[in-house]
SEFIZA-3560 file (N, C-alpha, C; in Angstrom, 3 decimals):
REM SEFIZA-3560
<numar><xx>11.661</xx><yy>4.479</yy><zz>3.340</zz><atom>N</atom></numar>
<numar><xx>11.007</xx><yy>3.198</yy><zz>3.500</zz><atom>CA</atom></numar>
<numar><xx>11.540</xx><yy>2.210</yy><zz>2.473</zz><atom>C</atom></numar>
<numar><xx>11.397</xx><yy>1.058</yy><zz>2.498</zz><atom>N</atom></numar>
<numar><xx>12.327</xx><yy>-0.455</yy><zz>1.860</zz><atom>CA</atom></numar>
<numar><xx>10.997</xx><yy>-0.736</yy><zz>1.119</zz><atom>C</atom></numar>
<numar><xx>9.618</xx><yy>-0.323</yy><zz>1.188</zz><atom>N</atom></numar>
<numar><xx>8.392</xx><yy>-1.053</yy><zz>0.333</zz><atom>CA</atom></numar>
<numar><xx>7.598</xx><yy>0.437</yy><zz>-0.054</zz><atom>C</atom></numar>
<numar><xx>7.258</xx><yy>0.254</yy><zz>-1.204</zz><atom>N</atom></numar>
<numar><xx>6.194</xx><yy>1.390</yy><zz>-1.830</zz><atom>CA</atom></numar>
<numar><xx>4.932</xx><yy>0.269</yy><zz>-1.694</zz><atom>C</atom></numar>
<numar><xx>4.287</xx><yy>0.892</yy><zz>-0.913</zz><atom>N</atom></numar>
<numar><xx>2.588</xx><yy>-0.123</yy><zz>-0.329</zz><atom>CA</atom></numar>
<numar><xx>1.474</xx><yy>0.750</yy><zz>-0.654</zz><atom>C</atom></numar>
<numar><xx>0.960</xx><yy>0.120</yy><zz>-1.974</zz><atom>N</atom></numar>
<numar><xx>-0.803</xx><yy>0.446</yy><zz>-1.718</zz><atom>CA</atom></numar>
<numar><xx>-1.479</xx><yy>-0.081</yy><zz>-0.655</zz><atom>C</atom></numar>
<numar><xx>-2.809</xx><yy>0.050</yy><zz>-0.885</zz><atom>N</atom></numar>
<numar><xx>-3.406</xx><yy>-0.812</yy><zz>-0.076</zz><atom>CA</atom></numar>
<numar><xx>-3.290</xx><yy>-2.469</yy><zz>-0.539</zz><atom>C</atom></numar>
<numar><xx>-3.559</xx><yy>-2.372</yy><zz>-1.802</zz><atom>N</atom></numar>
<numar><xx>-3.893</xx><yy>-3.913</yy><zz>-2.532</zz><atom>CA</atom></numar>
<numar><xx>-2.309</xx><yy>-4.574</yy><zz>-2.269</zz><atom>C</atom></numar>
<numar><xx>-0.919</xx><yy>-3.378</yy><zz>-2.221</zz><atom>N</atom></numar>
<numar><xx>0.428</xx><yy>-4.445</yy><zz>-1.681</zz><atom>CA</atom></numar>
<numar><xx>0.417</xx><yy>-4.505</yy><zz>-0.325</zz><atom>C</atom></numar>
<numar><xx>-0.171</xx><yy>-3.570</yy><zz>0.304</zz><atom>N</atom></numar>
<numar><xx>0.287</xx><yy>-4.324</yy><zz>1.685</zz><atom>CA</atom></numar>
<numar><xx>-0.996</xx><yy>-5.313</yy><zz>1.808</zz><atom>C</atom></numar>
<numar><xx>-2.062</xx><yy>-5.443</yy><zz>1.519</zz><atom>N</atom></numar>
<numar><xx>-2.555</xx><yy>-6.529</yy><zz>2.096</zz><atom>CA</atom></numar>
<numar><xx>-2.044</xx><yy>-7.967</yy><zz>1.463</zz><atom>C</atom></numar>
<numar><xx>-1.233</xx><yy>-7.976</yy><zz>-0.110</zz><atom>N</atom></numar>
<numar><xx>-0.676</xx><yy>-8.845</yy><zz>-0.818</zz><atom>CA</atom></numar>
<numar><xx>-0.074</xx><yy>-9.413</yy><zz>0.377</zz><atom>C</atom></numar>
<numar><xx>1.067</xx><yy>-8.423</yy><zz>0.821</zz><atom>N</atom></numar>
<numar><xx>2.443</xx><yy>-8.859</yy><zz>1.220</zz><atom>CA</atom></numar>
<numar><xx>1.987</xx><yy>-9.132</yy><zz>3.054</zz><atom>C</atom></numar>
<numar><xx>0.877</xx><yy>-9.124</yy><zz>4.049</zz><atom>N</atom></numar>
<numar><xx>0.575</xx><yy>-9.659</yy><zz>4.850</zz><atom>CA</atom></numar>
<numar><xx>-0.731</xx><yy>-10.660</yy><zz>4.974</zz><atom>C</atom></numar>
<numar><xx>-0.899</xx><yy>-10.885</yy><zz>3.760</zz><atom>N</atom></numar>
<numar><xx>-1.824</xx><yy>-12.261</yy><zz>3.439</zz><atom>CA</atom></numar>
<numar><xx>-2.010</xx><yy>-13.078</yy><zz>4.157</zz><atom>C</atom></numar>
<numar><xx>-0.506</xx><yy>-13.746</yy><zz>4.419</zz><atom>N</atom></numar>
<numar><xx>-0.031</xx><yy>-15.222</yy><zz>4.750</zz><atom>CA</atom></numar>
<numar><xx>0.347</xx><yy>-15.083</yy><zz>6.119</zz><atom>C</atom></numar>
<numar><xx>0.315</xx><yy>-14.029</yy><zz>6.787</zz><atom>N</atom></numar>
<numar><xx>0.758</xx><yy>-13.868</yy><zz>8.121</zz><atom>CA</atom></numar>
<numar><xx>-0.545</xx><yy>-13.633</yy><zz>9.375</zz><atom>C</atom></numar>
<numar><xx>-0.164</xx><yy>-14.165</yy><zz>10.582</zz><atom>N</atom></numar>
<numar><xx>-1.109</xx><yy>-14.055</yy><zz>10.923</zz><atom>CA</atom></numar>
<numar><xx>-1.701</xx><yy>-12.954</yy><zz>11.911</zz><atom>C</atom></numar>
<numar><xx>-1.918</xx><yy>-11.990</yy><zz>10.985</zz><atom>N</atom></numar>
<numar><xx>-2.771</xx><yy>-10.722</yy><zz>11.238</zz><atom>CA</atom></numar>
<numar><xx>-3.944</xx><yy>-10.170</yy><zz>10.390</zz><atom>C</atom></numar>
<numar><xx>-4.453</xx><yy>-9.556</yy><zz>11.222</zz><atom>N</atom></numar>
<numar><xx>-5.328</xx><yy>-9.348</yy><zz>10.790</zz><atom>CA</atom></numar>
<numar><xx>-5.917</xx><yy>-7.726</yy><zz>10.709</zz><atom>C</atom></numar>
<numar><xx>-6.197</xx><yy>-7.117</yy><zz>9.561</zz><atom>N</atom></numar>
<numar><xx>-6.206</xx><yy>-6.019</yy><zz>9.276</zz><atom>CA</atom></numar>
<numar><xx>-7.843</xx><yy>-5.148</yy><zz>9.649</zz><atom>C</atom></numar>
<numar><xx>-7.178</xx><yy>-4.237</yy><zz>10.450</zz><atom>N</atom></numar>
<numar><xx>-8.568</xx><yy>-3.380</yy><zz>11.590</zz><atom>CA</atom></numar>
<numar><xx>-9.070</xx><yy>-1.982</yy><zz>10.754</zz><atom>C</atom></numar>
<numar><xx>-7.884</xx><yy>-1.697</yy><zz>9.960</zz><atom>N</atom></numar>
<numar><xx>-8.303</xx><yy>-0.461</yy><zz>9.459</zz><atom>CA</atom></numar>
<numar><xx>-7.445</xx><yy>-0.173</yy><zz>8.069</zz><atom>C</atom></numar>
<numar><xx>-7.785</xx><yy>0.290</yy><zz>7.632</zz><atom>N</atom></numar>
<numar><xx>-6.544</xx><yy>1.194</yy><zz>6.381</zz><atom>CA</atom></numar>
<numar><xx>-7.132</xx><yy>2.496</yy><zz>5.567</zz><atom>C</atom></numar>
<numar><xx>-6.349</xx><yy>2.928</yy><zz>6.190</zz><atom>N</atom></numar>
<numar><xx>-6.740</xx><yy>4.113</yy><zz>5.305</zz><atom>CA</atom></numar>
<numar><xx>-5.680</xx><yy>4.527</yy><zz>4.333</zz><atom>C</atom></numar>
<numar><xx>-5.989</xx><yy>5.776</yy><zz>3.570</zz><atom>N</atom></numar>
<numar><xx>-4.890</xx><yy>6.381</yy><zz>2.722</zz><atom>CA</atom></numar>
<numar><xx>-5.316</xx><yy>7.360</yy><zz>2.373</zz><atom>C</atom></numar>
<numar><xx>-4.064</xx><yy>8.015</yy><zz>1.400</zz><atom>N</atom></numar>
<numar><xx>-4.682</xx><yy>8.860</yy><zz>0.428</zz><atom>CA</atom></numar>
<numar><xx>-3.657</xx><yy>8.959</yy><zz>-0.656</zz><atom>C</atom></numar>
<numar><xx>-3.111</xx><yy>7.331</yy><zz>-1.032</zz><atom>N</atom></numar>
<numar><xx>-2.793</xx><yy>7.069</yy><zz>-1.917</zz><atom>CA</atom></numar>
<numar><xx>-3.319</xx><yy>7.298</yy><zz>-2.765</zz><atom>C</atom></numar>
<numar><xx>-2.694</xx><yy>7.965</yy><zz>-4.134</zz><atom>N</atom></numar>
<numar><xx>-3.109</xx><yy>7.589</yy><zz>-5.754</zz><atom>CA</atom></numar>
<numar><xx>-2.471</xx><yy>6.972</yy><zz>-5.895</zz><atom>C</atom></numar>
<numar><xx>-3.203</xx><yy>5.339</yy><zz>-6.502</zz><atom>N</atom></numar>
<numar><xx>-2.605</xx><yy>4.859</yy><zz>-7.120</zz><atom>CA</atom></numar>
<numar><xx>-3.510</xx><yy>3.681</yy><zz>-7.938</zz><atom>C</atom></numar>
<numar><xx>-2.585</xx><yy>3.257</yy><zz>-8.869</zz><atom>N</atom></numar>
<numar><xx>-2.610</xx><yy>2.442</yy><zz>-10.134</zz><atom>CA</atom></numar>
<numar><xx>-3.150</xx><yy>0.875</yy><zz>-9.899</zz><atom>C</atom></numar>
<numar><xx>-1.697</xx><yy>0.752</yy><zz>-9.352</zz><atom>N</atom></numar>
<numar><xx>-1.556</xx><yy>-0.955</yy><zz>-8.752</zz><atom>CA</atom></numar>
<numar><xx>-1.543</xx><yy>-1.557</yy><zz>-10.027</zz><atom>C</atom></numar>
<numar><xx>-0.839</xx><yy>-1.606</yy><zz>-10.689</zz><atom>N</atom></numar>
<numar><xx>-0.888</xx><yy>-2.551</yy><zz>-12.270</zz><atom>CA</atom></numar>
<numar><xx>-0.855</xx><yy>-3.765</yy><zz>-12.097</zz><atom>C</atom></numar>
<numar><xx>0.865</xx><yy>-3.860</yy><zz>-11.172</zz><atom>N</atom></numar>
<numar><xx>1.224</xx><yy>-5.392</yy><zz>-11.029</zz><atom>CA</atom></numar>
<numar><xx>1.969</xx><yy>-5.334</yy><zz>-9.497</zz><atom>C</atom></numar>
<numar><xx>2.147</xx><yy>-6.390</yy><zz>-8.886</zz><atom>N</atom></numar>
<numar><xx>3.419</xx><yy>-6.282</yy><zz>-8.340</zz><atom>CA</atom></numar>
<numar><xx>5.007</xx><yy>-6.392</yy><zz>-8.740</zz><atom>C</atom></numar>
<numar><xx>5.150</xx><yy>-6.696</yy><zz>-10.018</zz><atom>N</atom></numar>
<numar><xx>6.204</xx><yy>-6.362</yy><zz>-10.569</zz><atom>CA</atom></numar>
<numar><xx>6.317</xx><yy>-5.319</yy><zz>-10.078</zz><atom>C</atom></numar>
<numar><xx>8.162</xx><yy>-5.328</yy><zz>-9.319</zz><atom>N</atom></numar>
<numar><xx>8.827</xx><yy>-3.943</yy><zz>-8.958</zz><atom>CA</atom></numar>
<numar><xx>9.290</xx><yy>-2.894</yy><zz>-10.418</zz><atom>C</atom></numar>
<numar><xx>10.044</xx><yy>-3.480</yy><zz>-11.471</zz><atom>N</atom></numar>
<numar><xx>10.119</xx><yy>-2.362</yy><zz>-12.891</zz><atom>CA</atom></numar>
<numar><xx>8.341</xx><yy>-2.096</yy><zz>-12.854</zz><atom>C</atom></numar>
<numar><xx>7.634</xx><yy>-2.647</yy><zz>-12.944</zz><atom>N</atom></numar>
<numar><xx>6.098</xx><yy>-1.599</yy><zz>-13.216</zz><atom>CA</atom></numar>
<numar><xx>5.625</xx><yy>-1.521</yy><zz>-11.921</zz><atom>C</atom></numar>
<numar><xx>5.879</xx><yy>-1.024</yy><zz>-11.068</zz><atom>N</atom></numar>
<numar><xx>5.610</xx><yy>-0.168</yy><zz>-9.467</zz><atom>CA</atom></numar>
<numar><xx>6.384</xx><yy>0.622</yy><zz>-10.027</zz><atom>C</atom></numar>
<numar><xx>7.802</xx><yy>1.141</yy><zz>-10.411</zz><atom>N</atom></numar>
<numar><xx>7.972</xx><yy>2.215</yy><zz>-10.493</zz><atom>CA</atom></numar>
<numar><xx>8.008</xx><yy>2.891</yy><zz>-11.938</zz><atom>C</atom></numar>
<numar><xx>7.246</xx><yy>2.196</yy><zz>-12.502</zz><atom>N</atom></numar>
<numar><xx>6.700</xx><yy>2.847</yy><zz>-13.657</zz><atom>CA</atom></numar>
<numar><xx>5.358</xx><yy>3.373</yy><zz>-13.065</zz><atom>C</atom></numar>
<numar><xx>4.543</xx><yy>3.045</yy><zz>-12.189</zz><atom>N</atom></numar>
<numar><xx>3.607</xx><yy>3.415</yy><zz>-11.306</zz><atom>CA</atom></numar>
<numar><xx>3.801</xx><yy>4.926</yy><zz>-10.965</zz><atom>C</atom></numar>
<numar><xx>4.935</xx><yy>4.762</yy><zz>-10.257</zz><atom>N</atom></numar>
<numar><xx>5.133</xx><yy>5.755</yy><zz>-9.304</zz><atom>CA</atom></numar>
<numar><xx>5.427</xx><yy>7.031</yy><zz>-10.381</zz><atom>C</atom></numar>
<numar><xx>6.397</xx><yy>7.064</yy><zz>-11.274</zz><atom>N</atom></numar>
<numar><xx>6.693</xx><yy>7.937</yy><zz>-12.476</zz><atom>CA</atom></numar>
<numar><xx>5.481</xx><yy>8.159</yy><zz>-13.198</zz><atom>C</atom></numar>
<numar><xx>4.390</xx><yy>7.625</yy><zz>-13.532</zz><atom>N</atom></numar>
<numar><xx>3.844</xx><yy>8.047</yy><zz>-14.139</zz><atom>CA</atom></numar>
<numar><xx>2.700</xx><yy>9.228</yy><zz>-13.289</zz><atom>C</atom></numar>
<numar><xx>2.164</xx><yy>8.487</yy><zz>-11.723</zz><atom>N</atom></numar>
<numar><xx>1.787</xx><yy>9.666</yy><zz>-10.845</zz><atom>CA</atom></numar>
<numar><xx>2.816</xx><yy>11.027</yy><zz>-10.404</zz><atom>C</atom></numar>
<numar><xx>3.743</xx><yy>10.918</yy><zz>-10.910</zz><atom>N</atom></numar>
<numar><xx>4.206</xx><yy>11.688</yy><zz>-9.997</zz><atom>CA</atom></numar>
<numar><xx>4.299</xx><yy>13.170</yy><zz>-10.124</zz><atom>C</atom></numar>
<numar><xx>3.588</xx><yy>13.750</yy><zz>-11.595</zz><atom>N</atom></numar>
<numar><xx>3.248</xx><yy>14.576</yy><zz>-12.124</zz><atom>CA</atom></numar>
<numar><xx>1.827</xx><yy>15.481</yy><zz>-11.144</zz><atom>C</atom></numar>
<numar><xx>0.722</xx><yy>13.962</yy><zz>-10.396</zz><atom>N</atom></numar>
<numar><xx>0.035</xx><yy>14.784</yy><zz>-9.766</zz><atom>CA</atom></numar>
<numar><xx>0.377</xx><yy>15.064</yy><zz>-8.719</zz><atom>C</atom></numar>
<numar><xx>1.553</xx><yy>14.819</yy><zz>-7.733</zz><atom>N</atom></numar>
<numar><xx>2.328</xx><yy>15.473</yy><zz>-6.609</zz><atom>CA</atom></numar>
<numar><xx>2.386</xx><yy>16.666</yy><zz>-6.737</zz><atom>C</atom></numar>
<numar><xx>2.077</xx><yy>17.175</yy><zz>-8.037</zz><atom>N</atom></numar>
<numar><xx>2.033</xx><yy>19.066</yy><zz>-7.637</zz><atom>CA</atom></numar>
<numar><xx>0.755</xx><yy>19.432</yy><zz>-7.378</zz><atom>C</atom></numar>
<numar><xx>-0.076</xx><yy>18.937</yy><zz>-7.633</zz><atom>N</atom></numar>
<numar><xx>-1.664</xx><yy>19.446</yy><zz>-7.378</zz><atom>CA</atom></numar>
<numar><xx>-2.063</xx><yy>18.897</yy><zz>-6.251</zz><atom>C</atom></numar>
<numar><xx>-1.646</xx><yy>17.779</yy><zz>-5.858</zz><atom>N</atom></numar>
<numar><xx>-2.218</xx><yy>17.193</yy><zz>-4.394</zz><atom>CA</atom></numar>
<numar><xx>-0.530</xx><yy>16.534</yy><zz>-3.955</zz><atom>C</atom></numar>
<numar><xx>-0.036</xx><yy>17.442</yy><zz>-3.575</zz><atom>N</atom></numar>
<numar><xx>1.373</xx><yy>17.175</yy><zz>-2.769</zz><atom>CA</atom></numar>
<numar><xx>1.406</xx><yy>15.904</yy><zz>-1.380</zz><atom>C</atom></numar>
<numar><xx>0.299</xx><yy>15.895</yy><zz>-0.962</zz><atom>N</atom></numar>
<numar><xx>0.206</xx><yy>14.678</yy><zz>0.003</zz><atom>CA</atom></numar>
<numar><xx>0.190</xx><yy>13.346</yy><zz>-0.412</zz><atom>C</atom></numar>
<numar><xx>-0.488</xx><yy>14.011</yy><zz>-1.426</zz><atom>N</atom></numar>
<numar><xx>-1.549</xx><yy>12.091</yy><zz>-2.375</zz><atom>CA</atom></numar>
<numar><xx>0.194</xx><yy>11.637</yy><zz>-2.259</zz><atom>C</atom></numar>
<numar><xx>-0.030</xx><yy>10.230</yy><zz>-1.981</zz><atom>N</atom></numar>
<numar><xx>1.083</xx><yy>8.943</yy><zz>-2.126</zz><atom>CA</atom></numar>
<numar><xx>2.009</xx><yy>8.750</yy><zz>-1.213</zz><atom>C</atom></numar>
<numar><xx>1.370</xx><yy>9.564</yy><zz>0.064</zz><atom>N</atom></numar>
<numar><xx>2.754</xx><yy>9.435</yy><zz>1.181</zz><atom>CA</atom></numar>
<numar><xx>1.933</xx><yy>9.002</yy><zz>2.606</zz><atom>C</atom></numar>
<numar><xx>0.505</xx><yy>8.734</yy><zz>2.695</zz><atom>N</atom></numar>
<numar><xx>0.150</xx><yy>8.614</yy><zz>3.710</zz><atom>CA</atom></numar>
<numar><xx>-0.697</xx><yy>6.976</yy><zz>3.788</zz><atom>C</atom></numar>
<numar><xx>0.128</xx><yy>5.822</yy><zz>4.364</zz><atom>N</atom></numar>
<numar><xx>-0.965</xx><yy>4.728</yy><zz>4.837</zz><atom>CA</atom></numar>
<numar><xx>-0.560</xx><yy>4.203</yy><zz>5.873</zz><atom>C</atom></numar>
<numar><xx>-1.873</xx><yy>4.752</yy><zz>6.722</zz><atom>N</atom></numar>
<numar><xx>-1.892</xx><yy>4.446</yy><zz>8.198</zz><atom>CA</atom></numar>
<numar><xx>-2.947</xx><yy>3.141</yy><zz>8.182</zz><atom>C</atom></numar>
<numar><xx>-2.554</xx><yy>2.058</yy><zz>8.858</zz><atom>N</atom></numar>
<numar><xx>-2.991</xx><yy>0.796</yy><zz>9.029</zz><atom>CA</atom></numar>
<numar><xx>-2.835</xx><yy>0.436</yy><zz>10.235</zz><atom>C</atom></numar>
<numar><xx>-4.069</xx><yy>-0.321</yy><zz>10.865</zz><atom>N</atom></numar>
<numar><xx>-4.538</xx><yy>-0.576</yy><zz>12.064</zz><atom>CA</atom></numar>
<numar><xx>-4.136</xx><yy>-2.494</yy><zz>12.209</zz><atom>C</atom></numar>
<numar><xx>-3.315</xx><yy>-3.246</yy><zz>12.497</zz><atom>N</atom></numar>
<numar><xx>-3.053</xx><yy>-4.466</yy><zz>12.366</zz><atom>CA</atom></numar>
<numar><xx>-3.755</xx><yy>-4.961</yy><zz>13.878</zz><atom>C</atom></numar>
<numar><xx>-4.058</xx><yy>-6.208</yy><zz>14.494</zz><atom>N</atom></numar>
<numar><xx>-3.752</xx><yy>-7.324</yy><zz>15.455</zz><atom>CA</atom></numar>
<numar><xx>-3.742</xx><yy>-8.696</yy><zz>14.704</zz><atom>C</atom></numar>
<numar><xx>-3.015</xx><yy>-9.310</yy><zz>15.689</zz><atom>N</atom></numar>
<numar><xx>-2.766</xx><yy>-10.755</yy><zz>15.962</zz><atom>CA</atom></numar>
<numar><xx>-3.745</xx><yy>-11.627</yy><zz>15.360</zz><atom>C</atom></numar>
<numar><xx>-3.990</xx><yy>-12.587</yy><zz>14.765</zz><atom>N</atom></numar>
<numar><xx>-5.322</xx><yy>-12.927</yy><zz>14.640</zz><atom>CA</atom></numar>
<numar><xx>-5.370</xx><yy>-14.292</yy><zz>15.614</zz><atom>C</atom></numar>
<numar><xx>-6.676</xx><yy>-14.208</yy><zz>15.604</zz><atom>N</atom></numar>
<numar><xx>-7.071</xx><yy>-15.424</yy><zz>16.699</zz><atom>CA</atom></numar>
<numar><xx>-6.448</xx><yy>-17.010</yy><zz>16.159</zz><atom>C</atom></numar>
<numar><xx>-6.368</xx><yy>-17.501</yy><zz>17.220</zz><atom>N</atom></numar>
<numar><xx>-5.555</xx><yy>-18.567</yy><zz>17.148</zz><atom>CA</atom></numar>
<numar><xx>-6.676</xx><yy>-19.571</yy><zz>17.249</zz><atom>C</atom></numar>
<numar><xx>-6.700</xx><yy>-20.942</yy><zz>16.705</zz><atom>N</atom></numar>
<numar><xx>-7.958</xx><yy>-21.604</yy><zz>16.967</zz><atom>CA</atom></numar>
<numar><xx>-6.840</xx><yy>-23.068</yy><zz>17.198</zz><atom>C</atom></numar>
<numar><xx>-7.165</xx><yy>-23.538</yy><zz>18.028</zz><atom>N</atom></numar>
<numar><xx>-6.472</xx><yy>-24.947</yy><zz>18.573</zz><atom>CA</atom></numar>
<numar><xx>-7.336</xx><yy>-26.365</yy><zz>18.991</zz><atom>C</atom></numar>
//
């Protein structure tokens, strides 16, 4: 994948667009410090120690998007 997305980045990074978010789940661990990319992957390095105890945590966000209503 081209984006490491929490919840708090992907809703950052589809803010301004017009959709609208139905669901999100995860089972991300995570931090979220900044969106600075050098501290995202200071993020990611510093979890990545609990990938041995919960091997899933940080690989699963399934998100439910539509269109959002248009008002004219």
């Amino acid at each position: 994948h081209k984006f490491y997305f929490t919840k708090r980045r992907f809703k950052d990074h589809f803010a301004n667009l017009p959709v609208e978010i139905v669901r999100i789940s995860t089972f991300l661990m995570e931090i979220t410090l900044s969106g600075n990319a050098f501290l995202a992957r200071m993020e990611r390095a510093a979890l990545a120690p609990l990938k041995a105890l919960v091997p899933w945590g940080g690989s699963h966000l399934v998100v439910v998007l539509r269109k959002a209503q248009v008002t004219r």
